[in-house]
The first five atom37 places (N, CA, C, CB, O) and aatype in JSON, in Angstrom:
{
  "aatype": [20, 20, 20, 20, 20, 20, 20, 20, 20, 20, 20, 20, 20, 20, 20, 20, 20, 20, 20, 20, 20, 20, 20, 20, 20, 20, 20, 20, 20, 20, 20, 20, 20, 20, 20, 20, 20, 20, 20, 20, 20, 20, 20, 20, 20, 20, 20, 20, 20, 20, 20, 20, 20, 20, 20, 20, 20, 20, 20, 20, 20, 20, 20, 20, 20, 20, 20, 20, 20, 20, 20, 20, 20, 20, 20, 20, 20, 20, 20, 20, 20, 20, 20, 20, 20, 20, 20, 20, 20, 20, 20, 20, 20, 20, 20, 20, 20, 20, 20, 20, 20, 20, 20, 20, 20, 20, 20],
  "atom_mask": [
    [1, 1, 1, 1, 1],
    [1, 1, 1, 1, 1],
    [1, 1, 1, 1, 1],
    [1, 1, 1, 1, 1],
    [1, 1, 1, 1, 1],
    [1, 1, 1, 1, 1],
    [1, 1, 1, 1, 1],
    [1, 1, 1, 1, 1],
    [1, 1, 1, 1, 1],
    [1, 1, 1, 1, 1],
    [1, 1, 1, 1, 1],
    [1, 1, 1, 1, 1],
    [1, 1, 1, 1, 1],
    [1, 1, 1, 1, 1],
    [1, 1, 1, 1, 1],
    [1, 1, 1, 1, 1],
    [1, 1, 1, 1, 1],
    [1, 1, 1, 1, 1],
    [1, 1, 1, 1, 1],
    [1, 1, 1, 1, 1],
    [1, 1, 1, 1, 1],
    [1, 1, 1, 1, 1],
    [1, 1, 1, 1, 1],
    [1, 1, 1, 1, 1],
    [1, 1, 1, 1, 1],
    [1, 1, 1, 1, 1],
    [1, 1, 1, 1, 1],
    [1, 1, 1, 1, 1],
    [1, 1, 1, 1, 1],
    [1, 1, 1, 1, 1],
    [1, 1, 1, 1, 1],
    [1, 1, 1, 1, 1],
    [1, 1, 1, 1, 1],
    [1, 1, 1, 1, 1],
    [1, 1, 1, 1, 1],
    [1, 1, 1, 1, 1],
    [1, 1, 1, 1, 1],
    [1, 1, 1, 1, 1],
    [1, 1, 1, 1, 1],
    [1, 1, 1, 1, 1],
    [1, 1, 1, 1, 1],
    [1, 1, 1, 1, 1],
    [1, 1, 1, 1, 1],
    [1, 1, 1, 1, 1],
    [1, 1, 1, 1, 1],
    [1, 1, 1, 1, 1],
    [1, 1, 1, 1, 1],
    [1, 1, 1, 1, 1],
    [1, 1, 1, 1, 1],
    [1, 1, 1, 1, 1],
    [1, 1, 1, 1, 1],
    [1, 1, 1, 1, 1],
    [1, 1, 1, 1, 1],
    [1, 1, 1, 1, 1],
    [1, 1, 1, 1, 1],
    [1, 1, 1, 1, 1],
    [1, 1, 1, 1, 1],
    [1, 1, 1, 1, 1],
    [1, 1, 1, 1, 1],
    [1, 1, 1, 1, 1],
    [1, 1, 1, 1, 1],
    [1, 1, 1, 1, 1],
    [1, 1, 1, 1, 1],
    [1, 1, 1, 1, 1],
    [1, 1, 1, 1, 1],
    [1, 1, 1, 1, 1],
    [1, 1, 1, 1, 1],
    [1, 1, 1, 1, 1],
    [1, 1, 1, 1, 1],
    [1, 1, 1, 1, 1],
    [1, 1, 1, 1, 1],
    [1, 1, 1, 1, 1],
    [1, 1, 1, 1, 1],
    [1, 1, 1, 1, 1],
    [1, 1, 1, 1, 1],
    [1, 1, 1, 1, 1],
    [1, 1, 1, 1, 1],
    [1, 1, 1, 1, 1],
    [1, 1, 1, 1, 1],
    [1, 1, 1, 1, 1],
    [1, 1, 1, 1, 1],
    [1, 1, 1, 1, 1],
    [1, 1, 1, 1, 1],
    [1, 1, 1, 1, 1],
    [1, 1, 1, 1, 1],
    [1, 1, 1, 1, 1],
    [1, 1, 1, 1, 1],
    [1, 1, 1, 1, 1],
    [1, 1, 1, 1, 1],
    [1, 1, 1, 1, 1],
    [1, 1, 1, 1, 1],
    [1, 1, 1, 1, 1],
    [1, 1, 1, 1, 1],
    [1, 1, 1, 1, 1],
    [1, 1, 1, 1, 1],
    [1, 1, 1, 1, 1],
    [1, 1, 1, 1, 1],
    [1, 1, 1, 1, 1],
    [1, 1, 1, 1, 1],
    [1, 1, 1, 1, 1],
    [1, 1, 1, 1, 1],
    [1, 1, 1, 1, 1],
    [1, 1, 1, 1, 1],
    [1, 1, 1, 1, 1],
    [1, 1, 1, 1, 1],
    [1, 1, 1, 1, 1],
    [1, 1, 1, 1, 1]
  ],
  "atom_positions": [
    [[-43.43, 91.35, 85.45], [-44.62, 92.07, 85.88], [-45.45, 92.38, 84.64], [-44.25, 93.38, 86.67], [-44.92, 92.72, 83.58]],
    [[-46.94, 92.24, 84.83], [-47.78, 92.45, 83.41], [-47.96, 93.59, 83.07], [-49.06, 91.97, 83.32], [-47.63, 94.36, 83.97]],
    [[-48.4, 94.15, 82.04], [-48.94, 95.63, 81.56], [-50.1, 96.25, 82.83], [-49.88, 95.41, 79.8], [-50.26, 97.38, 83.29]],
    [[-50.64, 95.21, 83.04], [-52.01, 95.25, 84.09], [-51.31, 95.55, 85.58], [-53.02, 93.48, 84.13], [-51.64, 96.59, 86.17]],
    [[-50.57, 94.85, 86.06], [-49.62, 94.92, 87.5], [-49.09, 96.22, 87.23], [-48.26, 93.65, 87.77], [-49.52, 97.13, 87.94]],
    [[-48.12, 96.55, 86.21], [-47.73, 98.03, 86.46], [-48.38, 99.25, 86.18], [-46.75, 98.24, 85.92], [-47.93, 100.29, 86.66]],
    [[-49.42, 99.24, 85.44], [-50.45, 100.34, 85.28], [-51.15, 100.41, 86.42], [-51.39, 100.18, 84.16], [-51.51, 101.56, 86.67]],
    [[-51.57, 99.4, 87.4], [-52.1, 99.44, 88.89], [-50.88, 99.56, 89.46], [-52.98, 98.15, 89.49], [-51.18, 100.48, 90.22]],
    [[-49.83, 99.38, 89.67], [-48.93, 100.33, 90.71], [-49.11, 101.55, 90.16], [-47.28, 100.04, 90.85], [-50.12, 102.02, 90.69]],
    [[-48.55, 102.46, 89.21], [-48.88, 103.32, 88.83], [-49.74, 104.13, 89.34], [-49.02, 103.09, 88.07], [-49.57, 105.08, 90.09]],
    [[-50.86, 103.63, 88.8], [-51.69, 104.24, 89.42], [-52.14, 103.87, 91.1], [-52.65, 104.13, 88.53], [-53.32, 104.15, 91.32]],
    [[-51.58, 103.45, 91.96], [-51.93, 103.6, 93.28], [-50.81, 104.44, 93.59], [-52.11, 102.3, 94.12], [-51.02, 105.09, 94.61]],
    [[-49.89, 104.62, 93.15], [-48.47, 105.13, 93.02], [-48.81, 107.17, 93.01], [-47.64, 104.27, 91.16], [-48.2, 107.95, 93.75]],
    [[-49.7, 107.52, 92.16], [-50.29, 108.37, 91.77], [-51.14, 108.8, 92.79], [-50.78, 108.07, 90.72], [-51.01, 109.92, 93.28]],
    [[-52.03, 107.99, 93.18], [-53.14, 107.93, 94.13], [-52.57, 108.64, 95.2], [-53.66, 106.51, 94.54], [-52.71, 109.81, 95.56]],
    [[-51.72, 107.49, 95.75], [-50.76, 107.88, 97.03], [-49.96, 109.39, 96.63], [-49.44, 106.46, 97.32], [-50.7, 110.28, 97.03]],
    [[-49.52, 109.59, 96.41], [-48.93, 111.01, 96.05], [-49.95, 112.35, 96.01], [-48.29, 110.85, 94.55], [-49.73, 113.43, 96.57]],
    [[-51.37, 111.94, 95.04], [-52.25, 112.87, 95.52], [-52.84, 113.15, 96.72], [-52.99, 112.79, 94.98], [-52.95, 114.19, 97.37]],
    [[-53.26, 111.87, 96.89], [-53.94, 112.04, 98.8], [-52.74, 112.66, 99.77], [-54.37, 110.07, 99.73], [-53.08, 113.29, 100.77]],
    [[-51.2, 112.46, 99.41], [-50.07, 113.07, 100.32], [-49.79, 114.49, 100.42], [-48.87, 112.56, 99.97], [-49.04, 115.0, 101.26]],
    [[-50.58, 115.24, 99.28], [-50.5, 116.29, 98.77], [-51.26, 117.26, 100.17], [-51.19, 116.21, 97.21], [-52.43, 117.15, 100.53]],
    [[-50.4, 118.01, 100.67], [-51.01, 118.57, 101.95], [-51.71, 119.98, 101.52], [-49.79, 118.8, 103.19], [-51.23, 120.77, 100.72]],
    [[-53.05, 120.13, 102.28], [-54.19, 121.27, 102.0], [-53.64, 122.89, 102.33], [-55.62, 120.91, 103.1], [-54.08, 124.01, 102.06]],
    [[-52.47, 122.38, 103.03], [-51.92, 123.53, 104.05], [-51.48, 124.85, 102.95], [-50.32, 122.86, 105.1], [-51.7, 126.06, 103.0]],
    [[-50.7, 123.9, 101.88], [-50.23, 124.52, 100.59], [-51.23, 125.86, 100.32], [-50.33, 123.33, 99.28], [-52.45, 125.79, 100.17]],
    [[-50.51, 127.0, 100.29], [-51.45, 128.41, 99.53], [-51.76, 127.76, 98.03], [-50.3, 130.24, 99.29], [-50.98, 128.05, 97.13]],
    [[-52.74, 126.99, 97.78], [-53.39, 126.24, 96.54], [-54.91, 127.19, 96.18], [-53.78, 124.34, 97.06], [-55.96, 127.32, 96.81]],
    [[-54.37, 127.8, 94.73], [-56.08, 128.1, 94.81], [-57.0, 127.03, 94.9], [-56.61, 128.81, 93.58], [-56.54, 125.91, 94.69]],
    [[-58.14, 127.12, 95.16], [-59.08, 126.41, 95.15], [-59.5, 125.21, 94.14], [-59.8, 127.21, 95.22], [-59.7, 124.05, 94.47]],
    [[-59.58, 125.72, 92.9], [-59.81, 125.29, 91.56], [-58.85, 124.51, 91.64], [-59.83, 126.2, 90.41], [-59.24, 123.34, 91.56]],
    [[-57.41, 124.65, 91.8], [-56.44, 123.42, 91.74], [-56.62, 122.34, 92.61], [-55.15, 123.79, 91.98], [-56.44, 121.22, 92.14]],
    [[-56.96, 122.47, 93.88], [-57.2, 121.52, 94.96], [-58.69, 120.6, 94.3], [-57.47, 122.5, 96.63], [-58.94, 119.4, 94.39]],
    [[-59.47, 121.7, 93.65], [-60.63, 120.81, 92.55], [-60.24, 119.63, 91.86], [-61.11, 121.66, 91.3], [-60.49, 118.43, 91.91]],
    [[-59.36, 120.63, 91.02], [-58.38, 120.04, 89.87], [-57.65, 118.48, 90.4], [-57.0, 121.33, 89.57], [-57.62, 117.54, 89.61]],
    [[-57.21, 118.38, 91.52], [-56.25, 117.48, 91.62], [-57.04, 116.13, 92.77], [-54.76, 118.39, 92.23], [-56.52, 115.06, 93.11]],
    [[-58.39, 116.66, 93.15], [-59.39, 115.87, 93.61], [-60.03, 115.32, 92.22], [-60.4, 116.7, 94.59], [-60.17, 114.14, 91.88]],
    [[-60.21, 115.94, 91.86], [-61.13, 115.3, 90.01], [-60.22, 114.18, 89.72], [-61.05, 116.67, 88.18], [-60.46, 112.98, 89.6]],
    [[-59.09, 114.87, 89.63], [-58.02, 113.79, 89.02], [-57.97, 112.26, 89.39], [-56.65, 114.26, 89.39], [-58.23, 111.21, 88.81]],
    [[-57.45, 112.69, 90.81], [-57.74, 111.28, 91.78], [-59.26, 110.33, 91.63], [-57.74, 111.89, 93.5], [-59.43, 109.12, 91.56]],
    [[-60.22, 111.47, 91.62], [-61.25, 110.2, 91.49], [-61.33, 109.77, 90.11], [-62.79, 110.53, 91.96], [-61.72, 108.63, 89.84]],
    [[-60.96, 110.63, 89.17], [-61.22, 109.71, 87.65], [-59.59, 109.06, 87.57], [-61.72, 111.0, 85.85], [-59.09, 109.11, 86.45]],
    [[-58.94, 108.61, 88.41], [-57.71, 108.07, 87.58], [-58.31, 106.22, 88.99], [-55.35, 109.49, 87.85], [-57.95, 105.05, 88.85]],
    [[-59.3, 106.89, 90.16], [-59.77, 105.74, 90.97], [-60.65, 104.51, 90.32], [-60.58, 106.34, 92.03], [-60.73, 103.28, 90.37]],
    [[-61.47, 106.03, 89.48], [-62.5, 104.75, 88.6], [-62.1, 104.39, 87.33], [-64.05, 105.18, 88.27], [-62.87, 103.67, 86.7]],
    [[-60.91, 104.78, 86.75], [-60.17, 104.53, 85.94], [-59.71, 102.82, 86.47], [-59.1, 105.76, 85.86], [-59.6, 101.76, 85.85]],
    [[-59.54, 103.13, 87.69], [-58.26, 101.91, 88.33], [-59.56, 100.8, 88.46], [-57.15, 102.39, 90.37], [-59.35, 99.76, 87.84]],
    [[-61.03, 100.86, 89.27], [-61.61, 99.94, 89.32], [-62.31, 99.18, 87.73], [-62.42, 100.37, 90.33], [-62.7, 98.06, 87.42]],
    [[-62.2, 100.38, 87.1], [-62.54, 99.82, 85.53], [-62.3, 99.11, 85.21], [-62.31, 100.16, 84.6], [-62.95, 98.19, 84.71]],
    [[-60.59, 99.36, 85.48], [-59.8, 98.16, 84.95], [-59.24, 96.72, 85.43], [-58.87, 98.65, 84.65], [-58.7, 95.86, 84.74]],
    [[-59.53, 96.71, 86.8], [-59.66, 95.8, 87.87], [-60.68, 94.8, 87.12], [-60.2, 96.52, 89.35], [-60.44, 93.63, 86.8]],
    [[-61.82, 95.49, 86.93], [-63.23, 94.42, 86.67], [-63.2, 94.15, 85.55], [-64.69, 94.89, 86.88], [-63.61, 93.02, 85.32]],
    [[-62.72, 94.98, 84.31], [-62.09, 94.33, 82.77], [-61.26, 92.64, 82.84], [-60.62, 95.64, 82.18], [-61.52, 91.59, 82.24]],
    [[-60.27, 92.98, 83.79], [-58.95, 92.29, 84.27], [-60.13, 90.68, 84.34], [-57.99, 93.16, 86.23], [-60.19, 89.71, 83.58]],
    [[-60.96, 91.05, 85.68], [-61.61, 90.11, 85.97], [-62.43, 88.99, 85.28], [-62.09, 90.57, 86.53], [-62.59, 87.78, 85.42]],
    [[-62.95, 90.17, 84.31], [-63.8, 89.34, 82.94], [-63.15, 88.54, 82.39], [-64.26, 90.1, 81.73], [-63.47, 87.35, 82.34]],
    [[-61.58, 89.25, 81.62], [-61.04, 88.64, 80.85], [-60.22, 87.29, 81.91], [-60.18, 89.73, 79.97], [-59.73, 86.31, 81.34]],
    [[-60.19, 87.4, 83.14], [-59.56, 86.32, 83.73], [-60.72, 85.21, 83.8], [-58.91, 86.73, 85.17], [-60.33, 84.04, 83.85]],
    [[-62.02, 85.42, 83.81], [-63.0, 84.78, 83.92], [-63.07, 83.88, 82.39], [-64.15, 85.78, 84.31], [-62.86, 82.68, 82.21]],
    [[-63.44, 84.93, 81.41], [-63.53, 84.2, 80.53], [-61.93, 83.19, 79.66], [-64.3, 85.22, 79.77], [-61.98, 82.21, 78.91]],
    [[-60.77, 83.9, 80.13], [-59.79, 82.7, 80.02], [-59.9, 81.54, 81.14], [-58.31, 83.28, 80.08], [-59.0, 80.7, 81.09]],
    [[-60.69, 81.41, 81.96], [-60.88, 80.14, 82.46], [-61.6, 79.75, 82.03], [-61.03, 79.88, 83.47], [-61.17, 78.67, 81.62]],
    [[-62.72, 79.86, 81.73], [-63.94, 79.08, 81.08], [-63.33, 78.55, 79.73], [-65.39, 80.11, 80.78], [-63.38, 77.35, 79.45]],
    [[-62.59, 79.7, 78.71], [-61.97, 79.09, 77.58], [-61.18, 77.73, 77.66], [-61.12, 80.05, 77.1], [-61.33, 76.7, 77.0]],
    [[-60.07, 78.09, 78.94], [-59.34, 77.05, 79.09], [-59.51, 75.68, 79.3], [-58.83, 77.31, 79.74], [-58.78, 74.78, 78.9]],
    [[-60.85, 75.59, 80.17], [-61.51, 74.21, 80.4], [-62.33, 73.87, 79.35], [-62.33, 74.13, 81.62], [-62.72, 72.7, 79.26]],
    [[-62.77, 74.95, 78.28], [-63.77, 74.01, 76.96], [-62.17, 73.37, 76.34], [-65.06, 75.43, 75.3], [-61.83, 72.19, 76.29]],
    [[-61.57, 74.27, 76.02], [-60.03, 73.33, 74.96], [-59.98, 71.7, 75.96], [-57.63, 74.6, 75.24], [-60.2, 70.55, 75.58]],
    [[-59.63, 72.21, 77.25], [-59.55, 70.61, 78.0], [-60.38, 69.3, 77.78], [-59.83, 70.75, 79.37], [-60.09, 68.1, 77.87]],
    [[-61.58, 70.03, 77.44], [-62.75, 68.87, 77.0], [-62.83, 68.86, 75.97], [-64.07, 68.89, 77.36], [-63.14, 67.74, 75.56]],
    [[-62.67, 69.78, 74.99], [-62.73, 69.21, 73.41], [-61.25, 68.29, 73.1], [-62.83, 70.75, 72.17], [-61.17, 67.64, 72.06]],
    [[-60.1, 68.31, 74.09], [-59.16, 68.04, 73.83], [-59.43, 66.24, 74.5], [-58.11, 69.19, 74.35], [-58.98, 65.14, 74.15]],
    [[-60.17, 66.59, 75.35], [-60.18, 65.24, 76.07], [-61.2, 63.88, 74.9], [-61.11, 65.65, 77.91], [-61.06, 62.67, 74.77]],
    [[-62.15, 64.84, 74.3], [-63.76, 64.36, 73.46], [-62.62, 63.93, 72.79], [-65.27, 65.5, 72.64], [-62.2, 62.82, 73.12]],
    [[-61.55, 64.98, 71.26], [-60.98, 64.29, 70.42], [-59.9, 62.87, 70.84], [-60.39, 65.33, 69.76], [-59.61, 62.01, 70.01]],
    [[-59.59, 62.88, 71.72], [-58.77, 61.52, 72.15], [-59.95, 60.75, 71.95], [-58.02, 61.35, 73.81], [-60.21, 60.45, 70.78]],
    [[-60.82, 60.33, 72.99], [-61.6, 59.71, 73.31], [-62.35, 59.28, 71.8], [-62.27, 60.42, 74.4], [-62.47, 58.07, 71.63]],
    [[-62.81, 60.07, 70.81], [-62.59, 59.48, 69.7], [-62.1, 58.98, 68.89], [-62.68, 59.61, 69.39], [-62.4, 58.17, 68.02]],
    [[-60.89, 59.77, 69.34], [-59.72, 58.73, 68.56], [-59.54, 57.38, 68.79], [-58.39, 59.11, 68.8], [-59.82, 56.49, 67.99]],
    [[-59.03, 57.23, 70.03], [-59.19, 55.52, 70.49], [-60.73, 55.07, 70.19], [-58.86, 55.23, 72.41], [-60.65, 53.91, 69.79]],
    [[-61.75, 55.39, 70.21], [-63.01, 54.63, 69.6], [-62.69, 54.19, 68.01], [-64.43, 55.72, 69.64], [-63.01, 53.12, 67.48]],
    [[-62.01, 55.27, 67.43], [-61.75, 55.2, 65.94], [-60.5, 53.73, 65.59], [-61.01, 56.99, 65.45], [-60.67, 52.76, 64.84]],
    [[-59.61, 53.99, 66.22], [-58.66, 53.54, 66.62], [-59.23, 51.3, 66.7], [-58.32, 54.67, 68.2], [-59.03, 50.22, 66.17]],
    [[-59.82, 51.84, 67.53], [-60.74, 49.75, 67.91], [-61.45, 50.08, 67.0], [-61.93, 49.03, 69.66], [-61.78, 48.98, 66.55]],
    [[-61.93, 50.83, 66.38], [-62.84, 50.31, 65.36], [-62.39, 49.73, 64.03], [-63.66, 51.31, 65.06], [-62.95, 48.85, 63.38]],
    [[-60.86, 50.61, 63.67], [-60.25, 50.2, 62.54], [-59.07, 48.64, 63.12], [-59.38, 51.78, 61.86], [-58.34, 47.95, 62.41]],
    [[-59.26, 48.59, 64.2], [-58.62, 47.12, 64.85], [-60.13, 45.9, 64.68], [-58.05, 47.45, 67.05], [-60.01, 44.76, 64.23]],
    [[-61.09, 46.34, 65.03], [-62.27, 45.38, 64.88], [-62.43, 44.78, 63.47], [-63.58, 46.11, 65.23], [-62.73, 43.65, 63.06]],
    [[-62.0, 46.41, 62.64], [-62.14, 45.88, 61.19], [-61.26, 45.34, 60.41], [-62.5, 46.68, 60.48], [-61.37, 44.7, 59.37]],
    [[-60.43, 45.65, 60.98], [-59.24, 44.44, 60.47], [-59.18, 43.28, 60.85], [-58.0, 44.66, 60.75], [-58.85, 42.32, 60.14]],
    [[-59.49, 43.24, 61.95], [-59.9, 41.42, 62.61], [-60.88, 41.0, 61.65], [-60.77, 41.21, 64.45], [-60.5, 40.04, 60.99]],
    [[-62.3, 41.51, 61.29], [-62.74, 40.97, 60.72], [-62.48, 40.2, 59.34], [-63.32, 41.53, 60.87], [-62.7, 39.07, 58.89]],
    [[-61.82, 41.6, 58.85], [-61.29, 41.51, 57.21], [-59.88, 39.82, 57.45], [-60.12, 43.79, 56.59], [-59.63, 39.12, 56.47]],
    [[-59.26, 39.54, 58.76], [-58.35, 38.55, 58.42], [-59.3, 37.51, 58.69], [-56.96, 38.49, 59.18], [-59.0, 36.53, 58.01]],
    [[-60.23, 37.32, 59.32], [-61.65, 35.94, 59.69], [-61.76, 36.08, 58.36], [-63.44, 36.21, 60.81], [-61.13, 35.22, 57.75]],
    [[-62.39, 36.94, 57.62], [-62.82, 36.49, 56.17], [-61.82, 36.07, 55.34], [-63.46, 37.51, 55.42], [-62.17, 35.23, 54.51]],
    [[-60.82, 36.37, 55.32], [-59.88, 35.84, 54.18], [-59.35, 34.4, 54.8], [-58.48, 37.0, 53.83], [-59.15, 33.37, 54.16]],
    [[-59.22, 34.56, 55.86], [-59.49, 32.99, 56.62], [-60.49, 31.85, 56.12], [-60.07, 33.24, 58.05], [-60.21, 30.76, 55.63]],
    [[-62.04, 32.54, 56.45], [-62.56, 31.81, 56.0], [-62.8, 31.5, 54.22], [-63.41, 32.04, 56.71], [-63.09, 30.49, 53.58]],
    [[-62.58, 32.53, 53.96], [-62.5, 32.58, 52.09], [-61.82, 31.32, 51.96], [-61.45, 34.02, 51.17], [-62.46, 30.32, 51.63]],
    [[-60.45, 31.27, 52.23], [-59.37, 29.83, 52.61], [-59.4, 28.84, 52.86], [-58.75, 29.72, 53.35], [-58.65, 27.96, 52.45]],
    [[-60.62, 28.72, 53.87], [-61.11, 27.26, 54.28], [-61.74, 27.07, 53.39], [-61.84, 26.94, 55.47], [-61.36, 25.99, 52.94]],
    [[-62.85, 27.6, 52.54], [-63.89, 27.36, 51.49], [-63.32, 26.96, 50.55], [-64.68, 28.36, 51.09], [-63.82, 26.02, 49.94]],
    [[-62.08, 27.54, 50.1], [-61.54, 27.15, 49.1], [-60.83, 26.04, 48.82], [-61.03, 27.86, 48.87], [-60.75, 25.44, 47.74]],
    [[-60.16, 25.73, 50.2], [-59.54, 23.84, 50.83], [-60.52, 23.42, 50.31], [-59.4, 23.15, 52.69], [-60.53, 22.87, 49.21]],
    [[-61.75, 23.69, 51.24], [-63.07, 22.66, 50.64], [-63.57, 22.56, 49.45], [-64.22, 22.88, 51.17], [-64.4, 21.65, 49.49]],
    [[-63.52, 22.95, 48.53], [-63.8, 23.16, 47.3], [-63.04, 21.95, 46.51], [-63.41, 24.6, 46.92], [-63.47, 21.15, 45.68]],
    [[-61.79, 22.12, 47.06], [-60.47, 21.51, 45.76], [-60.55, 20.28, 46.18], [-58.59, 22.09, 45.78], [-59.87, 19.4, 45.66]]
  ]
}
């Protein structure tokens, strides 16, 4: 379970326990304040971090698919690189080939 999964149980965990909290209780007032405040800043605490969660899940996908394509671009150059140093070696054995024949012909 992540840091993120158990800080949201937690806190719904919390949630649930405050909202269970019955009014009936001889509670002064100020505490029943007190423990409503709580709940809503530990709520927007919880959606804060929901939509943080989201960003950062957003932007690790977007990350993940640029690596896929820069990963895919460097292959794809590679094998271009790859025939090119095969083209140039073909060439380089035609010339010493032909260097060879010139030189038959010569003698």
């Amino acid at each position: 379970m992540s840091s993120f999964e158990k800080k949201e149980q937690n806190l719904n965990q919390l949630i649930d326990k405050l909202n269970s909290i019955s009014l009936s209780y001889s509670q002064p007032n100020h505490e029943i304040e007190k423990i409503k405040s709580e709940k809503n800043e530990l709520t927007n605490k919880k959606k804060e971090i929901e939509k943080q969660n989201q960003e950062l899940m957003r932007e690790h996908k977007y990350l993940k698919e640029k690596i896929k394509k820069l990963q895919f671009d460097v292959s794809k150059k590679s094998e271009i690189e790859d025939k090119f140093n095969q083209d140039i070696e073909e060439l380089s054995q035609e010339t010493e080939n032909l260097v060879s024949e010139i030189d038959k012909w010569q003698m």
